[in-house]
C-alpha positions as CSV (number, residue, x, y, z in Angstrom):
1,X,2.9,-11.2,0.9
2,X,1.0,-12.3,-2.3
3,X,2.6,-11.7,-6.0
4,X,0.8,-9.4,-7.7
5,X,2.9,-6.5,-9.4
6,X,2.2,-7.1,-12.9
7,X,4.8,-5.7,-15.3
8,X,4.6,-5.6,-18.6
9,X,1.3,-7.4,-18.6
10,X,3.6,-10.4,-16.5
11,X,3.9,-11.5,-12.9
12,X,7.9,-11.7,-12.6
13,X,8.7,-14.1,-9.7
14,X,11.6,-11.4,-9.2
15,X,8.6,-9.4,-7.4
16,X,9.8,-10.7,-4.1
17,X,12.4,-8.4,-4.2
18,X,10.5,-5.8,-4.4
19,X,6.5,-5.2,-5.6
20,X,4.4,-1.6,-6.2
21,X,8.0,0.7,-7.1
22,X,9.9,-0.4,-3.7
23,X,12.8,-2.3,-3.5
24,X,12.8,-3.8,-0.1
25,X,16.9,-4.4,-0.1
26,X,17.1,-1.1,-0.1
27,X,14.4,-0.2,2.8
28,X,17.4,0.7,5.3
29,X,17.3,2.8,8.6
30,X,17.1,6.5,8.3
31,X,20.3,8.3,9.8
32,X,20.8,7.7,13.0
33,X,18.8,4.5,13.2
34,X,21.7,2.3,11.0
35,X,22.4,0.7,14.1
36,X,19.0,-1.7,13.9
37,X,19.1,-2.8,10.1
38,X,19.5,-6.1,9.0
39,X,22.4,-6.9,6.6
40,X,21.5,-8.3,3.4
41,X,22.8,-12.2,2.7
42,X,23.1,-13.7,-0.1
43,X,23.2,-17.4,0.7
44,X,19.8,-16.7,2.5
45,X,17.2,-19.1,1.1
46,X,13.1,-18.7,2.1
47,X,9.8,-19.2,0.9
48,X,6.7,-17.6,1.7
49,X,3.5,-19.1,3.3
50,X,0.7,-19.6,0.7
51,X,-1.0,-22.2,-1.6
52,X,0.3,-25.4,-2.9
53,X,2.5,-24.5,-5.2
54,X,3.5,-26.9,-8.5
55,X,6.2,-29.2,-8.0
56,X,9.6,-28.3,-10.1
57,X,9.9,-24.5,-11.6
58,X,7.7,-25.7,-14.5
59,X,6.2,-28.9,-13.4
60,X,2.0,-29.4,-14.3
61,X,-0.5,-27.4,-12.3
62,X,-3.2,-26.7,-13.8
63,X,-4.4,-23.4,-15.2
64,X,-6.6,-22.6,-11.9
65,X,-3.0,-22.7,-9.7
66,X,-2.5,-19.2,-8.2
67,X,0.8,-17.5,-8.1
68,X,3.7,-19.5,-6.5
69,X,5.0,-18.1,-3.2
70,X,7.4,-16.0,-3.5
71,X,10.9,-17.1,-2.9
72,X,14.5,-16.1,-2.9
73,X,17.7,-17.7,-3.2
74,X,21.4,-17.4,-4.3
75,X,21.6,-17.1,-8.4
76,X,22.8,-20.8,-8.4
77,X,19.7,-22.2,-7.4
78,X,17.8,-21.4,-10.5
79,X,20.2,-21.0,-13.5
80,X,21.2,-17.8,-12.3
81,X,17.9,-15.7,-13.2
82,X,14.2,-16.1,-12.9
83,X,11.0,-15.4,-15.4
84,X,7.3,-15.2,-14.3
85,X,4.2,-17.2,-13.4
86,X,2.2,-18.4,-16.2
87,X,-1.5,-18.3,-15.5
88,X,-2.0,-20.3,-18.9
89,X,-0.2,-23.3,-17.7
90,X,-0.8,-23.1,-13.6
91,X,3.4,-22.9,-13.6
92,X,6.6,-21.1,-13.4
93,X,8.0,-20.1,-16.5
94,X,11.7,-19.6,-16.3
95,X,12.7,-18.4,-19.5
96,X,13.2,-15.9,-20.6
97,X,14.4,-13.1,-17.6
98,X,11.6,-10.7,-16.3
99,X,12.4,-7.8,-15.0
100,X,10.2,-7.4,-11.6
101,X,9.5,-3.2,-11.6
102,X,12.9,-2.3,-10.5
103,X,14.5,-4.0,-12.7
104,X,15.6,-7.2,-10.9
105,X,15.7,-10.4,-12.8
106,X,16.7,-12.5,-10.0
107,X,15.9,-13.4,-6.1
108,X,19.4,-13.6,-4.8
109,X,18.8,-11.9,-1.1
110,X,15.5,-10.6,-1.9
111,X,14.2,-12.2,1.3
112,X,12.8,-9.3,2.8
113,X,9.0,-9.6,1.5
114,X,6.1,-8.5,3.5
115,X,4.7,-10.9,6.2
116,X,2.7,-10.5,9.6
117,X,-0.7,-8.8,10.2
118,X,0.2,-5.7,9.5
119,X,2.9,-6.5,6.9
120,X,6.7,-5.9,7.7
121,X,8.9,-5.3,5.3
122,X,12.8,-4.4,4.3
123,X,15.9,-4.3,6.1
124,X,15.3,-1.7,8.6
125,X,11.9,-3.3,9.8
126,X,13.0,-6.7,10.6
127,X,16.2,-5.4,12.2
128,X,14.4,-3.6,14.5
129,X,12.0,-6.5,15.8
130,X,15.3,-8.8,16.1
131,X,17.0,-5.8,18.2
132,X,13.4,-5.6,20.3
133,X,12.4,-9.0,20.7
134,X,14.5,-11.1,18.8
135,X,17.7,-12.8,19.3
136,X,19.7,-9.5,19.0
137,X,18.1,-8.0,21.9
138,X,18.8,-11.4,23.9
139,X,22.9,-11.5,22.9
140,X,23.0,-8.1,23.9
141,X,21.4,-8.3,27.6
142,X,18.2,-6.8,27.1
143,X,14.6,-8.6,27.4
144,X,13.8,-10.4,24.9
145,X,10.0,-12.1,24.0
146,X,12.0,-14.4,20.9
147,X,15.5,-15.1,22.3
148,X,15.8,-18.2,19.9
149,X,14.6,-16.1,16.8
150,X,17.0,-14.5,14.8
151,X,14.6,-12.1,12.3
152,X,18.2,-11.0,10.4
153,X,19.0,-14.6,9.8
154,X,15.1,-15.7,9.3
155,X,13.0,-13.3,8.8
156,X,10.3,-16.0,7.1
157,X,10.1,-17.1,11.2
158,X,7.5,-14.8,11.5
159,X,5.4,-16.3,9.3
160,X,7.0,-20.5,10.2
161,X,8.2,-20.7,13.1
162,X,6.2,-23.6,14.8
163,X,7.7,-23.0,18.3
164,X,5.7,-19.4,18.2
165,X,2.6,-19.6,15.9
166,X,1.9,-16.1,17.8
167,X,4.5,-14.3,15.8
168,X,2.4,-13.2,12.5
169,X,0.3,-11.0,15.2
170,X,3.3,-10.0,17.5
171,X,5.0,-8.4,14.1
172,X,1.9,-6.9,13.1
173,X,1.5,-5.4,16.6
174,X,5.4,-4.1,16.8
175,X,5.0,-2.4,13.2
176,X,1.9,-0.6,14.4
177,X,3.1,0.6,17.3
178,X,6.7,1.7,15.9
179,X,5.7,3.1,12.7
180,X,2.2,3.7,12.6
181,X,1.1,5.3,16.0
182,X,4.1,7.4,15.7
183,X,4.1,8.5,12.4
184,X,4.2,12.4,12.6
185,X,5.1,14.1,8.7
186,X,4.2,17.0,7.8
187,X,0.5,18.3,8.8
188,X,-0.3,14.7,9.3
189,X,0.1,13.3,12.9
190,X,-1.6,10.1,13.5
191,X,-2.4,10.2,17.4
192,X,-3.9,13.9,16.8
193,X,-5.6,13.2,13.5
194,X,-7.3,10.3,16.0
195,X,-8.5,12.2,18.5
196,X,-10.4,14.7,16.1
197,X,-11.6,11.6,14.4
198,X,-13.0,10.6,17.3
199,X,-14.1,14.0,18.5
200,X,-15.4,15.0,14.9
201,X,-18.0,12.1,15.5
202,X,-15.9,9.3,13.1
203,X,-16.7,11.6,10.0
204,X,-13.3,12.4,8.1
205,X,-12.3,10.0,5.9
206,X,-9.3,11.6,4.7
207,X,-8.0,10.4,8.0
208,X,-8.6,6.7,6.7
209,X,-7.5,7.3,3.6
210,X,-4.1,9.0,5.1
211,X,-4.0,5.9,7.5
212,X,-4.3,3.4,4.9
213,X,-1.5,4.8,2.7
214,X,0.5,5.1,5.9
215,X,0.2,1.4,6.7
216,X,0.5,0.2,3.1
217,X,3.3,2.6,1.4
218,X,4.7,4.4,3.9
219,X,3.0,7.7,3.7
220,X,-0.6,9.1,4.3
221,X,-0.8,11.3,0.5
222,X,-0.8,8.0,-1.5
223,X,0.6,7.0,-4.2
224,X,3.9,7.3,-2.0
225,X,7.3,8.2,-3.9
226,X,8.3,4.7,-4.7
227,X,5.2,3.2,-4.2
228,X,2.1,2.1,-7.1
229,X,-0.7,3.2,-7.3
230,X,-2.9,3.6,-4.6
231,X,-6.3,0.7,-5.9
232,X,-7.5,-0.3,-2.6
233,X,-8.8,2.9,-0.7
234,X,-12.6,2.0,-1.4
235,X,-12.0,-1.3,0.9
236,X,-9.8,-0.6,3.5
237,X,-12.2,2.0,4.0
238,X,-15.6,-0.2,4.2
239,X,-13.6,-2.7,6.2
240,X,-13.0,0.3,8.6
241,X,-16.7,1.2,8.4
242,X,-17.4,-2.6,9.3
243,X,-15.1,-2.5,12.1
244,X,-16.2,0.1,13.8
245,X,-20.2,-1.1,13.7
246,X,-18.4,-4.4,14.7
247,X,-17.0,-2.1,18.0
248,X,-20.1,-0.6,18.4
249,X,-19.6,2.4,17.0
250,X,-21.7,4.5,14.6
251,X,-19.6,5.6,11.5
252,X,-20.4,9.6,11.1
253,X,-21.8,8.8,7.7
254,X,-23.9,5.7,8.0
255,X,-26.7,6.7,9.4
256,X,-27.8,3.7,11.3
257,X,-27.5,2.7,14.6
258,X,-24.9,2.0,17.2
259,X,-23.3,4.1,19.8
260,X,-20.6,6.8,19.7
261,X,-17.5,6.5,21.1
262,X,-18.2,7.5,25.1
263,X,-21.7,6.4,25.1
264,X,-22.7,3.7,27.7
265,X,-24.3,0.4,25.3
């Protein structure tokens, strides 16, 4: 996951604990799932995957540098409060304290940050691919595709793990099929709502826009309570529209060539 979330016209490098209204600490299991979430720990310490970033919290860079990777870290680390990227300087500025959107002006466990293809994200998430294929579901006797991965404990493997550069896809993958494909709120349900997709001859686009909200905030009438504004729809939807023609498929609104869905090439 990239920094972005401006606040106050700033970037606050608290924004890995949380960007676009969520706080991922608090992401937790619904009831009756409390069983899979991670627990939060302070000591953990991570960083992101992503661009050189400038030596030091305020050391040179240049005013071309793009955002540091986010991070997080126990209070101690870094004077016991962060500040925000300055695109001026190319650098971390650490003073004074900016408050990320909900209100955090620290990263002390904010360590659960979005990462795979299909980004995972918060407590819940990542306990449930340790307790599926991590090193939970290993301890506890059942099958396990990561038994030396412990998500709870690292969730940043996904992303660093040299053993299983696969991961980033396997995650992606997992989330799609856990909360995606089974997302069923109210007159939305996502395996219907893709079959008359399909059947309707790939015409309604309400049901990419519904999917795109689902896979980005959580819900498929974006903006999402607890989630920014919704910026993006025009280009999830032509990288849909590119997918399909890149399938073979005719989109119902294009026009061009292609086949439908069920026709021989």
């Amino acid at each position: 996951e990239v920094n972005h979330d401006l606040v106050g016209g700033l970037l606050p490098i608290s924004n890995a604990c949380g960007q676009d209204g969520r706080n991922y600490q608090e992401m937790t299991c619904p009831p009756g799932d409390e069983k899979y979430a991670c627990e939060v720990d302070l000591t953990m310490r991570a960083t992101a995957n992503g661009v050189d970033a400038p030596s030091g919290r305020n050391g040179g860079g240049g005013s071309d540098e793009k955002p540091k990777p986010l991070y997080c870290g126990p209070t101690g680390d870094y004077d016991g409060y962060t500040g925000h990227w300055d695109y001026v300087s190319g650098t971390e500025s650490a003073h004074p304290p900016v408050e990320n959107g909900s209100g955090k002006t620290d990263v002390e466990g904010c360590c659960w940050w979005g990462r795979g293809s299909i980004q995972l994200r918060g407590l819940c998430a990542y306990g449930k691919l340790n307790y599926y294929l991590g090193k939970r579901a290993f301890d506890e006797g059942r099958p396990s595709m990561y038994p030396d991965v412990d998500f709870c404990r690292d969730p940043q493997a996904v992303c660093s793990n040299p053993n299983h550069p696969d991961l980033k896809w396997i995650a992606g993958m997992f989330r799609w099929i856990t909360e995606v494909q089974t997302y069923d709120q109210g007159d939305f349900s996502y395996m219907q709502r893709l079959v008359d997709f399909v059947d309707g001859g790939l015409r309604d686009w309400a049901f990419v826009h519904g999917l795109s909200g689902i896979v980005t905030q959580g819900c498929h009438e974006p903006p999402c309570e607890g989630g920014g504004e919704f910026e993006d729809g025009a280009s999830r939807k032509a990288t849909f529209m590119r997918t399909l023609r890149l399938l073979g498929l005719s989109p119902g609104n294009d026009g061009g060539g292609g086949r439908r869905l069920g026709e021989s090439a």
